[in-house]
N, C-alpha and C positions, 0 to 999 in steps of 0.2 A: 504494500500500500504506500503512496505515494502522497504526499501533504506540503502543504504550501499555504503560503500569506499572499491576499491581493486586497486591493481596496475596489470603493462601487465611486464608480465619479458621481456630479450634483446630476448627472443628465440618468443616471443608475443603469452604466455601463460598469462591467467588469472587466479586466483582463485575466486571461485565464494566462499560466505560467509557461513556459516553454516547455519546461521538460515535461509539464502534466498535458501539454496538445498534440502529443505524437501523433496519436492514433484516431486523430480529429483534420478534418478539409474545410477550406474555409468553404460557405453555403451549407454545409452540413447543420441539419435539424436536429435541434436538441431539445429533450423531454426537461422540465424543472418541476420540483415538485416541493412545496414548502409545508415546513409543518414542525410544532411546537420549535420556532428558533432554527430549524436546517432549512438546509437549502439543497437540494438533491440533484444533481445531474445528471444524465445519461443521451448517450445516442438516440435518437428517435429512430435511427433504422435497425437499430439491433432490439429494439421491443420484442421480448417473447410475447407468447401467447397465457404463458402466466400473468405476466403484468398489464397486458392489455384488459384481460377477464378483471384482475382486480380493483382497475382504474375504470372500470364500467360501472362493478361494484360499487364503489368509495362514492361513486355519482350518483348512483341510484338511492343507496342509503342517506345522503344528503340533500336530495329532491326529497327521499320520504319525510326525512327530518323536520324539512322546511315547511310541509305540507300538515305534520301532526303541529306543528308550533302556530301555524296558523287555523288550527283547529280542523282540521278537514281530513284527521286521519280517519280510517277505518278499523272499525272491533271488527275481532270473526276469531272463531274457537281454532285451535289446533290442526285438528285434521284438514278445515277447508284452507288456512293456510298454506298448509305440504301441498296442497292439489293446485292453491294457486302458484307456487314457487316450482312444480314441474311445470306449468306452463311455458317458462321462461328459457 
């Protein structure tokens, strides 16, 4: 693992360090993903198919979220839940 110091200019450009861009082109799409204080990076074309499902996830769970906080969620017992979540 590789680690480095960079700063975020006023415009909240980063530079990323030499030795940590090897394996990067410049126009290369890159995933970010922030959360409690990180700041996450990754190649956008090397996405498996695990973090792709995840990040569908994480969206869905936070539409639902947004939806019961606005009062609009839905009750339903158990089992029709399992039935509704094989639909998907």
């Amino acid at each position: 693992m590789d680690i480095a110091i960079t700063r975020m200019s006023s415009k909240g450009q980063i530079v990323i360090p030499a030795e940590m861009r090897k394996d990067f082109q410049e126009g290369d799409k890159l995933l970010l993903i922030q959360t409690d204080g990180q700041l996450i990076m990754k190649k956008a074309s090397k996405l498996d198919v695990v973090l792709k499902e995840d990040l569908e996830f994480a969206k869905r769970t936070e539409e639902a979220w947004k939806r019961i906080e606005e009062g609009k969620g839905i009750k339903m017992d158990f089992d029709d839940f399992i039935q509704e979540m094989k639909k998907w």
